[in-house]
C-alpha positions, 0 to 999 in steps of 0.5 A: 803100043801104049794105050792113049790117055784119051781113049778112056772117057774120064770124068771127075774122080770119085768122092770117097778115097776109102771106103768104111761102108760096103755102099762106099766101095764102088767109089773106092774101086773107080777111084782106084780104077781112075789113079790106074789109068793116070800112070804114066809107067807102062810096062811088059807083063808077059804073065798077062794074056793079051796085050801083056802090057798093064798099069800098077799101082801098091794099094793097102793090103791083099785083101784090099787088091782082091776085093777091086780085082774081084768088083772089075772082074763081075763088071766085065759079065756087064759090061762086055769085053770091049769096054771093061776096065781089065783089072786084076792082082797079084798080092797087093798091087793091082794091074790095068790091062793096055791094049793096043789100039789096033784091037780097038778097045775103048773102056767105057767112062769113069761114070758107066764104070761107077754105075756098074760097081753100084748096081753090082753091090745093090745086087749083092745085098738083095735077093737073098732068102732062108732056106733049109737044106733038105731042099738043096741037098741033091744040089749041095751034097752036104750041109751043115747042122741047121741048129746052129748055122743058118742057109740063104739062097738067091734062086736061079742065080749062079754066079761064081764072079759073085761068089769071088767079090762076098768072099773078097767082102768079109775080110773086110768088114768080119776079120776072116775070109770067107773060104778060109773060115769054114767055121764061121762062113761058106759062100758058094754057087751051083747048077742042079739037073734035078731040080723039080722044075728043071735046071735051077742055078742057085748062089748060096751061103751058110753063116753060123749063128753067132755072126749072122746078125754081124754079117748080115748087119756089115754086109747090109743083106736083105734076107726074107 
């Protein structure tokens, strides 16, 4: 049985039906989210766990679907599973998840849902801090020639829904992909036992010299 209309607490959509700034896309992915829960075609997807019924809808590029699927997939550590939005891709289309109602699951409102995108992109640019790899080296195995690569850390922090929406980033604003330009960018998040103060998470991400200051720019990163 279809989802109800109702059930989804909607608001009035989004301003922004693009994104040019990184700070524009919790905008853009709840604009999306929302023309998601409007189609009226609801249909079998039997490759979908759960409910295996879902919305569709074609957005612009594959890089595009990842980067909202990516975003709704970091929201739903927040905002748990009875009240996320479930979305995800395949190619370009991006699918919203129907749950029956015996199951009781309400998504939260449009707002709560754009709150969550902000506050997960606000922490994406912040927390970030230069570091050298002989500090991580048992944690990362191998690094790269600090001469012409620099490394930042957040500490106590490993978050690979994180490390899925940068990737999912620089498509967007760089021209590459993250882990498909190792030569430029690496992006990656780990846990190490032997760290002197006990267990430490640590999400990370090398940037060659010659982009850093794009990256950083395009990415509005806060680095100390």
């Amino acid at each position: 049985m279809a989802m109800q209309q109702d059930a989804i607490q909607r608001s009035a959509p989004p301003a922004y039906e693009k994104y040019n700034t990184i700070d524009e896309i919790p905008s853009y992915c709840a604009y999306i989210a929302d023309k998601l829960s409007q189609q009226l075609d609801v249909r079998p997807d039997y490759q979908v766990m759960g409910s295996g019924r879902v919305k569709k809808l074609q957005v612009e590029s594959l890089e595009e679907a990842k980067l909202i699927a990516a975003l709704a997939k970091r929201a739903c550590a927040i905002l748990g599973t009875k009240q996320s939005w479930h979305i995800y891709n395949n190619h370009k289309e991006v699918g919203l998840h129907v749950f029956p109602p015996a199951l009781r699951h309400v998504p939260c409102s449009l707002e709560m849902l754009l709150d969550t995108f902000r506050s997960i992109v606000e922490d994406i640019k912040s927390g970030w801090r230069y570091a050298q790899f002989k500090d991580f080296a048992r944690m990362m195995g191998s690094g790269e020639d600090e001469r012409y690569w620099k490394l930042i850390v957040k500490i106590n922090k490993e978050d690979r829904d994180e490390v899925r929406f940068i990737e999912a980033l620089i498509p967007r604003y760089c021209g590459y992909s993250g882990s498909y330009a190792p030569d430029k960018f690496k992006c990656s998040s780990w846990g190490d036992f032997h760290g002197e103060n006990g267990y430490r998470h640590v999400t990370y991400m090398w940037i060659r010299n010659d982009v850093f200051n794009e990256i950083q720019a395009r990415l509005n990163l806060s680095v100390e």
